[in-house]
N, C-alpha and C positions, 0 to 999 in steps of 0.2 A: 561084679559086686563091689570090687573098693573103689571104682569109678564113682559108683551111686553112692559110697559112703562120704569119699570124698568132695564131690558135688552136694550134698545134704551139707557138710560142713562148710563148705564155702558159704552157702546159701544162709548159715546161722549165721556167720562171723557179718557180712555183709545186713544181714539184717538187724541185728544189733548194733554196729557201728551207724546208721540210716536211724534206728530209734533213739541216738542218746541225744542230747542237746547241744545244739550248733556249740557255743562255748566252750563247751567241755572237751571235744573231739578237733578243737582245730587251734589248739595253743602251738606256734611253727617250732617250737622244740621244746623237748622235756628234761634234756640236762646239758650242757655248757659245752660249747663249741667254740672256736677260734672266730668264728662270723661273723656272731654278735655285738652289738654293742653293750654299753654299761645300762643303756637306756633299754634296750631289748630286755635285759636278763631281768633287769628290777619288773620291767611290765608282763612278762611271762608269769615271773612270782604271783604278781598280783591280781592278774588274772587267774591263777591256777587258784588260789584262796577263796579270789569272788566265786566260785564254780566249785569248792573244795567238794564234796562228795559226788561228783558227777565224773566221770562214769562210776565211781565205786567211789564207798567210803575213806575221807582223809586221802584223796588222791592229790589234792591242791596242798595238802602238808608236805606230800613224798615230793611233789617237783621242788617246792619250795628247798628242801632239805638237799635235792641236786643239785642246786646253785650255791651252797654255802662252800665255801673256801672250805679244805682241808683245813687251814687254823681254827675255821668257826666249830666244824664240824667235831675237832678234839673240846672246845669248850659246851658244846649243844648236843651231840651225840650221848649215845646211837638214837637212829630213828624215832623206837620208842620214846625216849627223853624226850626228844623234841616235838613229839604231837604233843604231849603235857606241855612242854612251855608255851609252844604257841597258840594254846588255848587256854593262858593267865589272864588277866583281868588288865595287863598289857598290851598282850598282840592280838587275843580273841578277838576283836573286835575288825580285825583284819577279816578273819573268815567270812565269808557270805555278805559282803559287806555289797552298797549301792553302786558307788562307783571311785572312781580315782584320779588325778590333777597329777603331770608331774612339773617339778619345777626345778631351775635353779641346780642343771648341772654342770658339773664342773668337773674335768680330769683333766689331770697333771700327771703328763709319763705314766705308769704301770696302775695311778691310784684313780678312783672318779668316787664323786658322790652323789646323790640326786634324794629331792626331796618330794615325797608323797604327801598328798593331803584325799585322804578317804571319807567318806559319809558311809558311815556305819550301817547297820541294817536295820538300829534304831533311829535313825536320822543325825548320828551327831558326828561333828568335825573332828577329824582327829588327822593328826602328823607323826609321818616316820622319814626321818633320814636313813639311808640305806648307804653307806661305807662298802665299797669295791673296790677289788684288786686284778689284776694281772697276773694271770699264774707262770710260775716260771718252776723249772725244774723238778716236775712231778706232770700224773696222767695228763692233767688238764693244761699243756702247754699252748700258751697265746690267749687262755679264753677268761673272760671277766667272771669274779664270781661274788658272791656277797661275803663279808668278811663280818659286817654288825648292823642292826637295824637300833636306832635310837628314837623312840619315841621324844615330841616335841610339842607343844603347846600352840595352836591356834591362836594369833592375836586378834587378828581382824580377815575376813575375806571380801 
């Protein structure tokens, strides 16, 4: 009998993961690893945003919030705090958005930056610089993490 229970639950977990949407379920990691690059961890972010309620609601906030630096995390924290800010009339426009460009990065020793250019989910252009660090002496040793995202003004594309 726990065989069949067990078997029954395998069979849920596998079909659930089978019904949720390709994007949502195959982001290659969900919180910060030594592997990565500065370019990986900003595009995970934002991919996890573009798909933010897939498989569950504000799941694309929680990764996002895994990548933030310990420093960011004491300015932006807890969790709660930071679905509110990141759905200001600043970063909202991040979530569910069409798609993303990056450009223009640059790392020197422990620090990198890289610039995002988004098309909204209403069609319009928008810029975030994303500021990354090198973690050293704490959980997340060797892995990049976001430290600030600066929004920026579109000149021309």
């Amino acid at each position: 009998m726990n065989q069949l229970i067990r078997i029954a639950a395998s069979l849920i977990v596998l079909a659930a993961v089978l019904a949720a949407p390709v994007g949502a379920t195959h982001l290659p990691q969900t919180e910060p690893v030594p592997s990565l690059s500065p370019r990986d961890v900003v595009s995970i972010q934002i991919e996890a945003l573009r798909n933010n309620d897939t498989p569950y609601e504000n799941r694309g906030v929680e990764v996002t919030f895994n990548f933030a630096s310990p420093a960011n995390k004491r300015m932006t924290g807890p969790l709660e705090r930071f679905k509110v800010m990141v759905r200001n009339p600043i970063f909202g426009p991040m979530i569910d958005h069409r798609s993303a460009k990056y450009e223009n990065l640059v790392v020197e020793d422990d620090s990198a930056r890289i610039d995002v250019i988004l098309i909204s989910k209403e069609g319009v252009y928008l810029g975030y610089r994303f500021f990354l660090s090198r973690q050293h002496g704490n959980r997340y040793e060797g892995s990049w993490m976001t430290d600030a995202v600066i929004p920026f003004d579109i000149v021309s594309l």
